[in-house]
TORVO-842797 format. One line per field, with one value per residue: residue number from 1; chain; x, y, z of N, C-alpha, C in turn; residue in three letters. Coordinates in nm, 2 decimals, m for minus. Example, Ala and Ser with C-alpha at 12.3 -4.5 7.8 and 13.67 -1.06 7.14 Angstrom:
TORVO-842797
num = c(1, 2) .
cadena = c(A, A) .
n_u = c(1.32, 1.28) .
n_v = c(m0.57, m0.22) .
n_w = c(0.78, 0.71) .
ca_u = c(1.23, 1.37) .
ca_v = c(m0.45, m0.11) .
ca_w = c(0.78, 0.71) .
c_u = c(1.32, 1.29) .
c_v = c(m0.33, 0.00) .
c_w = c(0.78, 0.79) .
residuo = c(ALA, SER) .
***
This chain:
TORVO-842797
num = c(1, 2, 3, 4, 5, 6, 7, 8, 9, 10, 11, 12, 13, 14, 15, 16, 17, 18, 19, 20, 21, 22, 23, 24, 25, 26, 27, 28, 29, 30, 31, 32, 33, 34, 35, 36, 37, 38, 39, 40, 41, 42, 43, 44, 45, 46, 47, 48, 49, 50, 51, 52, 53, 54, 55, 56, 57, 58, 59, 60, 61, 62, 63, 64, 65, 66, 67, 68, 69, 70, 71, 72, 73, 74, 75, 76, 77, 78, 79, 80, 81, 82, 83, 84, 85, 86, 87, 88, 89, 90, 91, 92, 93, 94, 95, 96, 97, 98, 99, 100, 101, 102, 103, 104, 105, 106, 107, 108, 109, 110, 111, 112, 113, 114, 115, 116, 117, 118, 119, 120, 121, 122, 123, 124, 125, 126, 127, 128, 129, 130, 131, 132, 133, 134, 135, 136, 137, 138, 139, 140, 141, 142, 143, 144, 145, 146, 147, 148, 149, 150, 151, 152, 153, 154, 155, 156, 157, 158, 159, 160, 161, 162, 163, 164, 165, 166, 167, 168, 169, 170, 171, 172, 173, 174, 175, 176, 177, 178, 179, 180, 181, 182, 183, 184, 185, 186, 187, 188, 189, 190, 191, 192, 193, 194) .
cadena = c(A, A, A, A, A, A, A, A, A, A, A, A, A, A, A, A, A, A, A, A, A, A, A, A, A, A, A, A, A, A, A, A, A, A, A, A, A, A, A, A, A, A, A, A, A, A, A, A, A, A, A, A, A, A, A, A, A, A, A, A, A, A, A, A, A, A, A, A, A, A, A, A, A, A, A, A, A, A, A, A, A, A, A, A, A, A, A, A, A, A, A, A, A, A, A, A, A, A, A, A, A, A, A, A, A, A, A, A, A, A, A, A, A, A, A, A, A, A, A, A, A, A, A, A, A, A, A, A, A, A, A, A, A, A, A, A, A, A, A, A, A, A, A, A, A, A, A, A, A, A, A, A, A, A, A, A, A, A, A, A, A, A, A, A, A, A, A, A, A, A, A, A, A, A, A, A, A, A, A, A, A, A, A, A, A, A, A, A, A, A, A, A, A, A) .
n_u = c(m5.75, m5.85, m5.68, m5.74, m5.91, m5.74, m5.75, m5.57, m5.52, m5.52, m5.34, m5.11, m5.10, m4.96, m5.02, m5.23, m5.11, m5.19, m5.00, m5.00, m5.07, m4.82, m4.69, m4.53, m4.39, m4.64, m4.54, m4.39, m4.30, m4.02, m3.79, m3.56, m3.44, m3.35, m3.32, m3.32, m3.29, m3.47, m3.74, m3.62, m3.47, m3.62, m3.78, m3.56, m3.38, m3.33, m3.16, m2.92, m2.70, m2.78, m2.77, m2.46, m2.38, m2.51, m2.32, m2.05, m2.17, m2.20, m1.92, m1.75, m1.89, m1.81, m1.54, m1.50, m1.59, m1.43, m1.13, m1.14, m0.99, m0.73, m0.73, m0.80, m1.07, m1.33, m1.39, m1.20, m0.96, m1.04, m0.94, m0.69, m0.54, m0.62, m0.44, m0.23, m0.19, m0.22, 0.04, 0.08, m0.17, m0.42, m0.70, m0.89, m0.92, m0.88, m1.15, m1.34, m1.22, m1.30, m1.62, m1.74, m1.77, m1.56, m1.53, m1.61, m1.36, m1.15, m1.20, m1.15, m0.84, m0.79, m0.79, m0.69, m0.45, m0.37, m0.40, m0.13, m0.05, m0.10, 0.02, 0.05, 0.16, 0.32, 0.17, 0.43, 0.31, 0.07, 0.03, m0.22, m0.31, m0.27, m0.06, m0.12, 0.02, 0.11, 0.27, 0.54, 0.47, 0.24, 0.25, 0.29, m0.01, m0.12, m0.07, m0.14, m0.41, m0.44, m0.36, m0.59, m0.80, m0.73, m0.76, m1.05, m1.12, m1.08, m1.21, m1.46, m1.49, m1.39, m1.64, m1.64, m1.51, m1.15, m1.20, m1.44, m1.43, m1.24, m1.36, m1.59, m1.43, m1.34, m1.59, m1.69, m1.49, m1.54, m1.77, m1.73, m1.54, m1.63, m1.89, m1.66, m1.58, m1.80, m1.86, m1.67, m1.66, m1.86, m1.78, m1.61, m1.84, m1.94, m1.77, m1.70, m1.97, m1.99) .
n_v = c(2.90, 2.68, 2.52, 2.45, 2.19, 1.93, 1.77, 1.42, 1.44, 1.71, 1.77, 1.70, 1.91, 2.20, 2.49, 2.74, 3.07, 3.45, 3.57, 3.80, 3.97, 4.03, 4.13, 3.87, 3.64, 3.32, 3.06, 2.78, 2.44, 2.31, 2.34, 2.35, 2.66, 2.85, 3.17, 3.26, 3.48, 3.63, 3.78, 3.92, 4.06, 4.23, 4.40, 4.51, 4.61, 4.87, 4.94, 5.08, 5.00, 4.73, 4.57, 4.64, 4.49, 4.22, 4.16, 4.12, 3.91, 3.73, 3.74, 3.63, 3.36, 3.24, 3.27, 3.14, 2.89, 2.79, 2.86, 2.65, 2.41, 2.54, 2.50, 2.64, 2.79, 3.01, 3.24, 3.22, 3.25, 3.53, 3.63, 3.55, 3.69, 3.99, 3.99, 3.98, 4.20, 4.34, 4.33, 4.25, 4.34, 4.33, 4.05, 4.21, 4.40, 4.27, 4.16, 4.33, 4.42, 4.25, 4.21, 4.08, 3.90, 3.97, 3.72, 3.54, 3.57, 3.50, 3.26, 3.15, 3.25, 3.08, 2.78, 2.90, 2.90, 2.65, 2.52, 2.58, 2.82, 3.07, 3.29, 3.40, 3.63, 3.81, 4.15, 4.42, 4.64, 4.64, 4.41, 4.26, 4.14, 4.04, 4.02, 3.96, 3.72, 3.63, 3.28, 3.12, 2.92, 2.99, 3.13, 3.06, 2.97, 3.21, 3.34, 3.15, 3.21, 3.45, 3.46, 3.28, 3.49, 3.68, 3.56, 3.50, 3.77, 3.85, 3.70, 3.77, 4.05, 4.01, 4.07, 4.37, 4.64, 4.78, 5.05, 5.06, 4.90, 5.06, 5.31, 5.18, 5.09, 5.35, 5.50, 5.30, 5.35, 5.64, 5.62, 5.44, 5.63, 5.81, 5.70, 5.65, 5.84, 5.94, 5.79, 5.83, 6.12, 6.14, 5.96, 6.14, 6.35, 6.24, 6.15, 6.48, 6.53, 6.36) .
n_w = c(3.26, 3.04, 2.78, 2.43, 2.28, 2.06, 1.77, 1.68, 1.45, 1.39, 1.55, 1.34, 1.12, 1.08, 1.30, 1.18, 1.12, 1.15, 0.92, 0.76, 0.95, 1.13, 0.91, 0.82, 0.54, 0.48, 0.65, 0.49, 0.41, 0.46, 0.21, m0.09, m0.11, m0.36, m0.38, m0.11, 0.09, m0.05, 0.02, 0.22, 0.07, m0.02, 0.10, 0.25, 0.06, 0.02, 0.20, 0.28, 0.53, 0.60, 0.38, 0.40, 0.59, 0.61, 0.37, 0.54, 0.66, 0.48, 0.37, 0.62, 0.62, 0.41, 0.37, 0.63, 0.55, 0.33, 0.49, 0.63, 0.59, 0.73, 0.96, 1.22, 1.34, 1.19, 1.43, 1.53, 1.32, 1.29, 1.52, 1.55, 1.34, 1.42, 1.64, 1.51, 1.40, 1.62, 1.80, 2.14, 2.20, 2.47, 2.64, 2.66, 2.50, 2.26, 2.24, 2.20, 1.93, 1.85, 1.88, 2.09, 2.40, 2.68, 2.80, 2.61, 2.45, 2.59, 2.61, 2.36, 2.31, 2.50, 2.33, 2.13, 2.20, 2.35, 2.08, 2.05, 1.87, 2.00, 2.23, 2.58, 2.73, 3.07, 3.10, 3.09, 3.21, 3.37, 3.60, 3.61, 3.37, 3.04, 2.78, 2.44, 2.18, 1.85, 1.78, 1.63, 1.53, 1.43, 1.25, 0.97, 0.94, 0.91, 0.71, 0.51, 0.57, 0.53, 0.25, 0.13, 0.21, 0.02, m0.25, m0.20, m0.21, m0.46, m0.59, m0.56, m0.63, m0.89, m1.11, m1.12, m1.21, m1.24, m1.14, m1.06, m0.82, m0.67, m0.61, m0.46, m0.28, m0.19, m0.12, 0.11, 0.29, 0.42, 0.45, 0.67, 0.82, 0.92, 1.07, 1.29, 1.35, 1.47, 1.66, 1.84, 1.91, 1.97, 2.30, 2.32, 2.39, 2.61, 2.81, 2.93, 3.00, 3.21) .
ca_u = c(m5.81, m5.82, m5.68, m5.82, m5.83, m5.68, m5.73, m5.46, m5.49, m5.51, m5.17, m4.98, m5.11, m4.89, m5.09, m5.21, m5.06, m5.20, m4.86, m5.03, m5.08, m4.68, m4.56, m4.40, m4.43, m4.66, m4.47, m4.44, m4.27, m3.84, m3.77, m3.44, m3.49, m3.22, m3.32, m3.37, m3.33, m3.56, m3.83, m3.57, m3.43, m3.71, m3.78, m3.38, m3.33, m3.29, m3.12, m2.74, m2.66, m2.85, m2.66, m2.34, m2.40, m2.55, m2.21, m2.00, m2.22, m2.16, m1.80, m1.73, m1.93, m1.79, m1.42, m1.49, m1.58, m1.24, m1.01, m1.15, m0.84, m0.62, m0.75, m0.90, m1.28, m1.39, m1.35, m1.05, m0.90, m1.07, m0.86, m0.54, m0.55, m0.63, m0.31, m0.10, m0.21, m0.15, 0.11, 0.08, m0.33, m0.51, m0.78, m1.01, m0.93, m0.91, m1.30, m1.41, m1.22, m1.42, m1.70, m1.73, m1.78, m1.45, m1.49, m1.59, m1.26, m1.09, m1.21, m1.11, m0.73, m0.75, m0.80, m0.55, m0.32, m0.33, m0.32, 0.00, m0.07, m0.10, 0.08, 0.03, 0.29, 0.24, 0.15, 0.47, 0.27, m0.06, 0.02, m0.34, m0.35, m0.24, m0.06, m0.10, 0.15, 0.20, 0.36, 0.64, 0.37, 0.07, 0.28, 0.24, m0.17, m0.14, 0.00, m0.23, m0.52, m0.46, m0.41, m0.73, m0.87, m0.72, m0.87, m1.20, m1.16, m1.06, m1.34, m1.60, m1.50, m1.41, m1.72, m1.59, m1.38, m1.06, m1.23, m1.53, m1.35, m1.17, m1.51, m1.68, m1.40, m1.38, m1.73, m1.71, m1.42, m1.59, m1.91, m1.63, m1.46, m1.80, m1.89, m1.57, m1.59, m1.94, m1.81, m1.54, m1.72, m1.95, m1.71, m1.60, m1.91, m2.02, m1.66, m1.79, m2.15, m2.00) .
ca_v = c(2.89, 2.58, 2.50, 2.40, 2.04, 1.93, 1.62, 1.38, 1.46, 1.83, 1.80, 1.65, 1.98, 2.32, 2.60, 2.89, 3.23, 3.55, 3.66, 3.93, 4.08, 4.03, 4.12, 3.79, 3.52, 3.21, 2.94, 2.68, 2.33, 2.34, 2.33, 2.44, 2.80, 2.92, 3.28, 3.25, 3.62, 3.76, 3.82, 4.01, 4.15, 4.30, 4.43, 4.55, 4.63, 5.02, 5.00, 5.03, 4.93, 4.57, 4.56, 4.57, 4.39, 4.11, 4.12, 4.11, 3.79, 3.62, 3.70, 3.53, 3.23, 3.20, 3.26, 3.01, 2.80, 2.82, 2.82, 2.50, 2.36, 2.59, 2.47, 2.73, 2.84, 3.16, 3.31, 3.20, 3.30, 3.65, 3.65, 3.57, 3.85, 4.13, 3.98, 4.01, 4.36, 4.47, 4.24, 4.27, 4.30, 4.25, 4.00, 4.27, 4.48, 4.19, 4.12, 4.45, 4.43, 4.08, 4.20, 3.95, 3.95, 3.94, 3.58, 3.43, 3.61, 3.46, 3.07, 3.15, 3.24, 2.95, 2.74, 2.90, 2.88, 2.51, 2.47, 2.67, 2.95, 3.24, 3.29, 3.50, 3.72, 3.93, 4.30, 4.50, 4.78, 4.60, 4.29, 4.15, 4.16, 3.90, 4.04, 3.84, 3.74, 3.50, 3.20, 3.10, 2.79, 3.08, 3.21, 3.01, 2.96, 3.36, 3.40, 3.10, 3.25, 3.63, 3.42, 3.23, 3.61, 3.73, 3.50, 3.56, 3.92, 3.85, 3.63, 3.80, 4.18, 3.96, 4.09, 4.45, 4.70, 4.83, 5.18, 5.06, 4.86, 5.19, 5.36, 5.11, 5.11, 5.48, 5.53, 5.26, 5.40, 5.73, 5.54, 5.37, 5.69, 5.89, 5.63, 5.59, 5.99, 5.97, 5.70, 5.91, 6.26, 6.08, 5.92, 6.26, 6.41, 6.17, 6.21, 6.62, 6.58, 6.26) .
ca_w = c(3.12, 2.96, 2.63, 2.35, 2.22, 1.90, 1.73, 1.65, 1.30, 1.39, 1.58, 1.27, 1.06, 1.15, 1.36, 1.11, 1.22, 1.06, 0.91, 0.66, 1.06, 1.13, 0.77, 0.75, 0.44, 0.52, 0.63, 0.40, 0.41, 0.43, 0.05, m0.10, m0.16, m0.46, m0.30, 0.09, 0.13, m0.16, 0.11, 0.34, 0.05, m0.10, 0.25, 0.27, m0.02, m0.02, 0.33, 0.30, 0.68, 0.63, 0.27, 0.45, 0.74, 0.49, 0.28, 0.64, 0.69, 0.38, 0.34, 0.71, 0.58, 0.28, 0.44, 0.72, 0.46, 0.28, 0.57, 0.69, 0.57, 0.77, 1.11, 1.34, 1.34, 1.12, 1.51, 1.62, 1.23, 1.31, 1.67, 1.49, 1.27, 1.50, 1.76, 1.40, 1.34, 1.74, 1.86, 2.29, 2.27, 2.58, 2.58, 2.63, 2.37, 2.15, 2.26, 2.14, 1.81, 1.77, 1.93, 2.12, 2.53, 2.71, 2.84, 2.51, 2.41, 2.67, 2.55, 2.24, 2.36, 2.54, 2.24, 2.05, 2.33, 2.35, 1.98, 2.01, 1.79, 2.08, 2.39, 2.67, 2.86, 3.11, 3.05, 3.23, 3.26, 3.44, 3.63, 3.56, 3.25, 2.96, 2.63, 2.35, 2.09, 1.79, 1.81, 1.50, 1.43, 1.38, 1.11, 0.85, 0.88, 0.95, 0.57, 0.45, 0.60, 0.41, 0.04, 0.10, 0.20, m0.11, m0.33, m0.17, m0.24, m0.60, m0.66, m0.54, m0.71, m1.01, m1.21, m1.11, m1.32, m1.12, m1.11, m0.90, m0.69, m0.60, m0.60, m0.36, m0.16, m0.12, m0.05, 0.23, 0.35, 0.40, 0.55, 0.82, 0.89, 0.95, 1.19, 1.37, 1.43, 1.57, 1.80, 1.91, 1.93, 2.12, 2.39, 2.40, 2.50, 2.74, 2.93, 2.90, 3.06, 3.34) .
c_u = c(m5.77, m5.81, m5.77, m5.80, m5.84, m5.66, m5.60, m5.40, m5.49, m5.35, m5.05, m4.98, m5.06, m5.03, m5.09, m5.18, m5.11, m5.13, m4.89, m5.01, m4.95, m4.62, m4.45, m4.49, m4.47, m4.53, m4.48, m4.31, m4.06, m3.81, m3.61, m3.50, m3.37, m3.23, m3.38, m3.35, m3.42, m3.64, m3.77, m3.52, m3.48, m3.74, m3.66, m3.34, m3.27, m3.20, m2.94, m2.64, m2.70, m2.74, m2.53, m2.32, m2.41, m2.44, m2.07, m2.02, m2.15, m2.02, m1.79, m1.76, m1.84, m1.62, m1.40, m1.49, m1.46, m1.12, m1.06, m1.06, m0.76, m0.58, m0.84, m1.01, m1.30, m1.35, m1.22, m0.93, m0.92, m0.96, m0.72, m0.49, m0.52, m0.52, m0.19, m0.10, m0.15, m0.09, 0.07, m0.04, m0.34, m0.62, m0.93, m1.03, m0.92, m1.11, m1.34, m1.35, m1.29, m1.55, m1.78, m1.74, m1.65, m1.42, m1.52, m1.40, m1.13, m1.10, m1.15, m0.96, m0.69, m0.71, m0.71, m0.39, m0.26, m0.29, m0.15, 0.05, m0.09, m0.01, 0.08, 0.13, 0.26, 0.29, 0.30, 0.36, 0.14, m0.06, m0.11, m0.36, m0.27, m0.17, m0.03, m0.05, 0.12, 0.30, 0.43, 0.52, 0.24, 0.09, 0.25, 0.09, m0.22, m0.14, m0.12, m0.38, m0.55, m0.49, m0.52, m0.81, m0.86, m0.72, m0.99, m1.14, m1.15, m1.15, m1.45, m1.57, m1.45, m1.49, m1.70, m1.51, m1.30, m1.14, m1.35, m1.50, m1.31, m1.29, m1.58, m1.57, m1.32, m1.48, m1.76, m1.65, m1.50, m1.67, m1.82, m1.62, m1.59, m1.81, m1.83, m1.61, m1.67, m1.90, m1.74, m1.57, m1.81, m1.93, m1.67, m1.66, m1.95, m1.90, m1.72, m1.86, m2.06, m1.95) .
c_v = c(2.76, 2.60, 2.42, 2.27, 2.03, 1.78, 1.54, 1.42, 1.60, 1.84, 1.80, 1.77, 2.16, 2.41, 2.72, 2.98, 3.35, 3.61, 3.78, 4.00, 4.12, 4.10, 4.04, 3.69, 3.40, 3.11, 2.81, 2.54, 2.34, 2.27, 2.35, 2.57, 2.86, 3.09, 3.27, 3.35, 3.69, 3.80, 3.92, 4.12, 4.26, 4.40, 4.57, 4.66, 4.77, 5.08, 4.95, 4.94, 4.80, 4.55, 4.49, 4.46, 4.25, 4.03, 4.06, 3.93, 3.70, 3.64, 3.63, 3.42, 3.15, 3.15, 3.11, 2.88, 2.71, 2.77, 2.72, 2.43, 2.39, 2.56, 2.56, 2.75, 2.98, 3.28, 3.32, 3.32, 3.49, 3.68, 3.66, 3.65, 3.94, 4.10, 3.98, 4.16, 4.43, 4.38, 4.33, 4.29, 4.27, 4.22, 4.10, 4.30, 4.41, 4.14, 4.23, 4.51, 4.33, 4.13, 4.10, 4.02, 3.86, 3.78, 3.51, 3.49, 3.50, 3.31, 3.06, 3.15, 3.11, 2.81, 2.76, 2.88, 2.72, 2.47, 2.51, 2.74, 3.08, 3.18, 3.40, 3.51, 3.79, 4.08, 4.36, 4.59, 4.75, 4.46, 4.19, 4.13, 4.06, 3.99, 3.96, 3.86, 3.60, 3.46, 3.17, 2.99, 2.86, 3.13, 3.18, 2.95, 3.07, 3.36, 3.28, 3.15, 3.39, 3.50, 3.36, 3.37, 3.69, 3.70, 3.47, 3.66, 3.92, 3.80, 3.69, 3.97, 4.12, 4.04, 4.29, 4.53, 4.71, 4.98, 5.12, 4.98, 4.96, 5.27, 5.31, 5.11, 5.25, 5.51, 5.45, 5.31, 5.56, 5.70, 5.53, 5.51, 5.76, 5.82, 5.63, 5.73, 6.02, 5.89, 5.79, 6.04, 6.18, 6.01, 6.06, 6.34, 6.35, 6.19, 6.40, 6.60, 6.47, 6.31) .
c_w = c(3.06, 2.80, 2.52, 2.28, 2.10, 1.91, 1.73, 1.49, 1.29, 1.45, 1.49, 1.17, 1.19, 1.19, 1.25, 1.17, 1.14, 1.02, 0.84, 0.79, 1.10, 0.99, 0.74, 0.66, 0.54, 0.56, 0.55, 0.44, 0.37, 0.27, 0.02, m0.19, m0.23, m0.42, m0.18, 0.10, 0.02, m0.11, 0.15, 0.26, m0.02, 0.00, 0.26, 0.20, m0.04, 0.11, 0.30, 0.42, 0.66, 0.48, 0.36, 0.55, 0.67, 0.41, 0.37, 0.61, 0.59, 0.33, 0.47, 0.72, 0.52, 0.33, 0.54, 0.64, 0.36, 0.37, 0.63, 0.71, 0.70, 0.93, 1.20, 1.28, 1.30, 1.26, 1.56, 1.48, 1.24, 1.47, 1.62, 1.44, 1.33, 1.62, 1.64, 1.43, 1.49, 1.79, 2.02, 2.33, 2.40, 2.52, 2.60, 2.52, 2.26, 2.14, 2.17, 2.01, 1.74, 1.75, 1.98, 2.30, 2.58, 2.79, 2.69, 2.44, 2.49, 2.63, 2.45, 2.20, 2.38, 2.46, 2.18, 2.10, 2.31, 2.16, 1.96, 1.94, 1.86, 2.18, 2.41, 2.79, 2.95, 3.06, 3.17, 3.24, 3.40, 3.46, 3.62, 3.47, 3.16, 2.82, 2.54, 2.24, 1.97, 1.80, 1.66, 1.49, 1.38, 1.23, 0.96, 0.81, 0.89, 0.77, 0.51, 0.46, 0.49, 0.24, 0.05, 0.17, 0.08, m0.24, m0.32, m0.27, m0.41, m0.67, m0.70, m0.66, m0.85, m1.18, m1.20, m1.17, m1.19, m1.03, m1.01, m0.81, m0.58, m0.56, m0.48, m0.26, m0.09, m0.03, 0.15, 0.36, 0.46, 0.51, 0.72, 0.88, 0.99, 1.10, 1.32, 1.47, 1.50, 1.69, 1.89, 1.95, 2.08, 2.28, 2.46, 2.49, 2.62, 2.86, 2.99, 3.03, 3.17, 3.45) .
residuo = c(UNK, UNK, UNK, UNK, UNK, UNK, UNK, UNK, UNK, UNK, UNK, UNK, UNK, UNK, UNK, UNK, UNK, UNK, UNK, UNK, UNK, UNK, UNK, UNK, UNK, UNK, UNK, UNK, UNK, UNK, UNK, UNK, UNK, UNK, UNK, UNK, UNK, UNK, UNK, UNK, UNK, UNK, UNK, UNK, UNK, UNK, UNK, UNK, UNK, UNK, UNK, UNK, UNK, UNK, UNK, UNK, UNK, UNK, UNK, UNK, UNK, UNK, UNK, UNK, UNK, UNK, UNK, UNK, UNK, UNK, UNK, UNK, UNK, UNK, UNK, UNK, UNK, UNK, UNK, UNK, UNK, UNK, UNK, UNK, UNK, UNK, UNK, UNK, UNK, UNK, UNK, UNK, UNK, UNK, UNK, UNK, UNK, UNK, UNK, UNK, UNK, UNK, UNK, UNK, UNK, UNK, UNK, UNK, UNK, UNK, UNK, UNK, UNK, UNK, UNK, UNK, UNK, UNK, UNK, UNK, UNK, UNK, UNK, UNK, UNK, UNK, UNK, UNK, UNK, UNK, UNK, UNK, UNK, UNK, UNK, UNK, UNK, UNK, UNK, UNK, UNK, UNK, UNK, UNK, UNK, UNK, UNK, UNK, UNK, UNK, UNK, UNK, UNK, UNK, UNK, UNK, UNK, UNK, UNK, UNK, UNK, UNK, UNK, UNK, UNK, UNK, UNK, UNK, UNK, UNK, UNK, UNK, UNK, UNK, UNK, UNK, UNK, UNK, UNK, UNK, UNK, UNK, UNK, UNK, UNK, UNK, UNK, UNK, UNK, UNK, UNK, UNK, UNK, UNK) .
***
């Protein structure tokens, strides 16, 4: 099948697409858009999962943004964290608190390894295995990292009384736990039926 020819002056003008057939907005010319999501969120809007998901996004932006200063990468700062909270992690189980796949997990170590902010011992229990530890120089961009998280969080619930603060973060709570249970029921059954 041969294609169809297109002028020179037809090449420099974009290809119409039927988007009314897609349900997506024309394309139009890269502008600055002061709402870049009002399409998605009009769309969204009534869906709590994309909500959060949405808020996820733009606090990790926002954050990465911030700890710029502090040195590590929005992922790496996300890695440090969760080897505070479980000192002796393996880099699996650090992958799947990232969610992340266990070799990007693994580059990401490595990284912090050489900056010398992790180190890796071995696991007694499981000679293959790596558990990972802060190092005394993690500590003090560990503690800078939370105050620039807890001036996020102050910023943003700012316009918030205390009561829905506590309110929204019941409710989410709630949402989380729900979740976690279905995950967990569900591991159960599948051991069950395997």
């Amino acid at each position: 099948m041969a294609l169809p020819y297109r002028t020179a002056a037809a090449m420099e003008r974009p290809i119409r697409r039927p988007c009314s057939v897609l349900n997506f907005p024309p394309r139009r010319k890269l502008t600055f858009d002061y709402n870049k999501y009002s399409y998605y969120m009009r769309c969204m809007e009534s869906n709590i999962a994309f909500l959060c998901s949405d808020i996820g996004r733009l606090f990790r932006k926002r954050f990465g943004e911030l700890a710029r200063q502090s040195g590590p990468t929005g992922a790496q700062w996300r890695a440090l964290l969760v080897v505070q909270r479980y000192p002796g992690i393996n880099q699996g189980m650090l992958a799947e608190h990232l969610d992340v796949e266990p070799i990007t997990a693994c580059r990401m170590v490595d990284r912090l390894e050489q900056a010398k902010l992790i180190e890796r011992r071995r696991d007694p229990n499981d000679r293959r295995a790596w558990a990972l530890f802060l190092t005394e120089a993690a500590v003090p961009t560990v503690s800078e990292l939370k105050a620039t998280g807890a001036r996020l969080l102050d910023w943003v619930t700012s316009d918030l009384t205390e009561q829905e603060v506590e309110t929204l973060s019941r409710c989410l709570s709630k949402i989380r736990d729900k979740i976690v249970t279905a995950e967990e029921n569900g591991s159960q059954q599948e051991s069950h039926n395997g």
